[in-house]
Legacy VTK file of the C-alpha trace (Angstrom):
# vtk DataFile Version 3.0
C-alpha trace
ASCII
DATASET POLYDATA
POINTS 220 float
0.000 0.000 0.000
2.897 2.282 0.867
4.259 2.060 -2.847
0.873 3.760 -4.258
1.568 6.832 -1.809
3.216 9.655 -4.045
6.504 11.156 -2.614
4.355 14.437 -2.125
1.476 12.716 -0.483
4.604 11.477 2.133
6.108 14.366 2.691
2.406 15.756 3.872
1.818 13.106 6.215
4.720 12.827 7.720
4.575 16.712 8.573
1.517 16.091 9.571
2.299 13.416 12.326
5.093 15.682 12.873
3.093 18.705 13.765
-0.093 17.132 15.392
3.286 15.538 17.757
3.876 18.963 19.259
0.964 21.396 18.844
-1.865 22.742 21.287
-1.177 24.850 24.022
-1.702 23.793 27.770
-3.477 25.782 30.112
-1.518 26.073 33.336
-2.536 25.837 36.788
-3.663 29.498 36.636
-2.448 30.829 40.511
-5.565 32.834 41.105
-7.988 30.188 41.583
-9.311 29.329 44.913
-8.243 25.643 44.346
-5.166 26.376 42.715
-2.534 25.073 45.806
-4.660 21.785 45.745
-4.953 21.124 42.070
-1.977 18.333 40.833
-0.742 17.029 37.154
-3.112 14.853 35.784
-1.365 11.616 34.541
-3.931 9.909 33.804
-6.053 8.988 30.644
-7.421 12.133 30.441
-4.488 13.938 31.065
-5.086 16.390 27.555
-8.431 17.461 28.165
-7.960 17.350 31.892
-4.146 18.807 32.639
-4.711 19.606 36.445
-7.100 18.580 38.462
-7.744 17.104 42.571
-6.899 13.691 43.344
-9.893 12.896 45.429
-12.486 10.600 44.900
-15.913 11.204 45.782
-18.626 9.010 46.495
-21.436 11.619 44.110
-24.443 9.419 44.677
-25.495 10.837 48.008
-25.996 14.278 45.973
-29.186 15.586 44.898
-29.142 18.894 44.772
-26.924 21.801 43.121
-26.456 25.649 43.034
-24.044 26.767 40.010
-22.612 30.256 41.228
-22.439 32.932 38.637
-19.650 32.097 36.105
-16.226 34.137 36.683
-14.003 35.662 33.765
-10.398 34.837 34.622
-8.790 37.968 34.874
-5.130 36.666 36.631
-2.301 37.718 34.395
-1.562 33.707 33.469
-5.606 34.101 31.458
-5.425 32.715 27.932
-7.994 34.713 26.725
-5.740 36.299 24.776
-7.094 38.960 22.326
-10.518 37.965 22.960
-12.902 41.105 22.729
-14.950 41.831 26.106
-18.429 40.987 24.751
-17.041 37.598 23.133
-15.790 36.820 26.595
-19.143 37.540 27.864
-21.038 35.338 25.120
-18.507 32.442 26.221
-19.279 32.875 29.825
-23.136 33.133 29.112
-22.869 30.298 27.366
-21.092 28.435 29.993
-23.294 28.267 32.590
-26.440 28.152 29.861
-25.179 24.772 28.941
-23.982 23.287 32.412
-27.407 24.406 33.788
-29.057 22.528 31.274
-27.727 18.968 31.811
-26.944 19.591 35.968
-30.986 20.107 35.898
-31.643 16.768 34.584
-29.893 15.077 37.219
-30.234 17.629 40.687
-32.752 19.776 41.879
-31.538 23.588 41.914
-32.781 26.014 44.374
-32.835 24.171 47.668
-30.958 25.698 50.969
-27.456 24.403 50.947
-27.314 20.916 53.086
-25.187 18.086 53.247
-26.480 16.637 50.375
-26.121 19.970 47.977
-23.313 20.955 45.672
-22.390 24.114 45.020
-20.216 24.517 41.503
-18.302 27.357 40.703
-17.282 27.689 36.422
-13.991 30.203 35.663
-13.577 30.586 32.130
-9.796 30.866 32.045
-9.148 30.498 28.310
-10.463 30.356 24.656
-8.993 30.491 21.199
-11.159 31.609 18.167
-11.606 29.643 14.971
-9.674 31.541 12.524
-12.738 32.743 9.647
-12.597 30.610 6.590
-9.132 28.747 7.088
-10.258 27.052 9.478
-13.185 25.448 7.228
-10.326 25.359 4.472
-7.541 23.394 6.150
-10.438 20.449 6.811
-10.151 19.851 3.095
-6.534 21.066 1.463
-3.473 18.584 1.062
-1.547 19.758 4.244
-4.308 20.795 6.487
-6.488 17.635 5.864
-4.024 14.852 6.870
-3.076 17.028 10.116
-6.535 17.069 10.789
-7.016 13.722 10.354
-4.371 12.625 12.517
-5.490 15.206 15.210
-8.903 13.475 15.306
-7.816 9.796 15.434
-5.188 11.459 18.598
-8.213 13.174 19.974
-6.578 16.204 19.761
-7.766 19.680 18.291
-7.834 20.794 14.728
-5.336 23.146 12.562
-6.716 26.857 12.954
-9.636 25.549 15.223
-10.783 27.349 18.050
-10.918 26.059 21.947
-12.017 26.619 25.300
-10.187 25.825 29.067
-12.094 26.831 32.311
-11.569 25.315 35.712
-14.547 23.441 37.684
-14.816 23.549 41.202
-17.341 21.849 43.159
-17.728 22.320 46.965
-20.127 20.837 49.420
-23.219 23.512 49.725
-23.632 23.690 53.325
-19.795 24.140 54.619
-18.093 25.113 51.058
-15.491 22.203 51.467
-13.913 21.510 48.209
-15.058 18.238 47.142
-13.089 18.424 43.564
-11.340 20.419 41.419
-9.871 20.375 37.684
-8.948 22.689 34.381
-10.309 21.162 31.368
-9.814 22.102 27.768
-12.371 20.872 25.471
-12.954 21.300 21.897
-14.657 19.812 18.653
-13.343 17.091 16.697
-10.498 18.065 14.681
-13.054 16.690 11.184
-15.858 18.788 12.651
-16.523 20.921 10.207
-19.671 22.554 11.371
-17.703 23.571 14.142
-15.458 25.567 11.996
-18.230 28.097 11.101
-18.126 30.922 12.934
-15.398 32.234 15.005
-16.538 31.137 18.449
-18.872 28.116 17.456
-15.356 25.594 18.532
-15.517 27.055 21.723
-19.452 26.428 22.107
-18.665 22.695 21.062
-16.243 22.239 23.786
-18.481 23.996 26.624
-21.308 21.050 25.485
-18.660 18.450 25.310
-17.577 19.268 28.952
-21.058 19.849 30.489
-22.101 16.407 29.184
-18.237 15.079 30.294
-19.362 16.794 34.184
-22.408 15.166 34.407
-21.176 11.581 33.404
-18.466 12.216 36.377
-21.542 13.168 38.816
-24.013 10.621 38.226
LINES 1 221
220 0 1 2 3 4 5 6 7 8 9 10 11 12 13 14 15 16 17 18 19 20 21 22 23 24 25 26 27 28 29 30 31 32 33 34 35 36 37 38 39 40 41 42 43 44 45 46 47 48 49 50 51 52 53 54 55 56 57 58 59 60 61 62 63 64 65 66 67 68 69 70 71 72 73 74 75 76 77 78 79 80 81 82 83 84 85 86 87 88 89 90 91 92 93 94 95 96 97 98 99 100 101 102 103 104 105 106 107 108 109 110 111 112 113 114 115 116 117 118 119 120 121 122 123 124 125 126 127 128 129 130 131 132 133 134 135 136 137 138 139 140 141 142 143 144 145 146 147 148 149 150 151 152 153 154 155 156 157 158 159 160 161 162 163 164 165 166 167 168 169 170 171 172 173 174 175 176 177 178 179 180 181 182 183 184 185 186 187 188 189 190 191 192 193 194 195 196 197 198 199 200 201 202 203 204 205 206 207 208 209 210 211 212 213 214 215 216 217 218 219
């Protein structure tokens, strides 16, 4: 099979693999979180999506109800919100807690007085990265950008010129605020996704669903 690839075709996959081997951008621990001295390297599976989080493991069963605090915009100077306008920003966080709100309510009750069996979830939207207009639809299809792509999707990993989002998740126990669990997560589409590509913040509203729906799997 490797004698019907053309020399060209090689050369493009092979700096494909090359480049999906170093790219994306990590978020760091980002110091001005509340959790921040308590949060640890994630070495496990989900190590990518997940780069810091607590090491405790919680029994969430007993939990049936839930309060999700206003989202926060991170404002400490280690933010990767980079050139992100103010009222994108504000879409992002709207959006945030819109879509957490959404799938928390199918499992908890919201409302209640904070007891012993109530969480209380605090969202910081720490970072985000735009889809760049019209390359980023482009590179899904074109002879370097596709292989990368492809490769970045089979790696789980996010697309050539495709936006993201990273914001840390903190959940604390509603009726003395101890903090049951911590992470960062960065989440975004499927490097193939081309829908996602349309629209310079519609990769970041793709991750916020992936990781509302990846929250409520851990709290069920």
């Amino acid at each position: 099979m490797l004698t019907q690839i053309r020399p060209f075709q090689f050369v493009i996959i092979l700096l494909s693999l090359t480049l999906a081997g170093c790219a994306g951008t990590q978020p760091p621990r980002y110091a001005g979180l509340a959790s921040a001295e308590q949060l640890r390297p994630n070495e496990g599976d989900k190590a990518y999506r997940e780069p810091w989080r607590t090491g405790s493991t919680i029994d969430w069963r007993k939990y049936r109800e839930v309060t999700l605090d206003p989202v926060v915009i991170y404002s400490g100077a280690d933010n990767q919100l980079g050139d992100l306008s103010q009222p994108d920003r504000a879409e992002l966080a709207d959006y945030l807690y819109q879509r957490h709100a959404e799938m928390l309510k199918t499992r908890f009750t919201f409302g209640k007085r904070p007891s012993d069996r109530g969480l209380r979830i605090r969202l910081t939207l720490t970072g985000a990265e735009t889809t760049t207009p019209v390359i980023g639809t482009f590179t899904k299809f074109d002879l370097a950008g596709g292989p990368y792509n492809i490769v970045q999707a089979v790696r789980g990993r996010e697309g050539l010129m495709t936006g993201w989002v990273s914001y840390a998740v903190e959940i604390y126990q509603a009726d003395n605020n101890q903090l049951l669990q911590a992470y960062i997560t960065k989440q975004y589409p499927n490097a193939m996704n081309v829908s996602a590509s349309i629209g310079s913040l519609a990769a970041a509203r793709v991750g916020i669903d992936k990781g509302a729906d990846q929250l409520l799997s851990m709290l069920e």
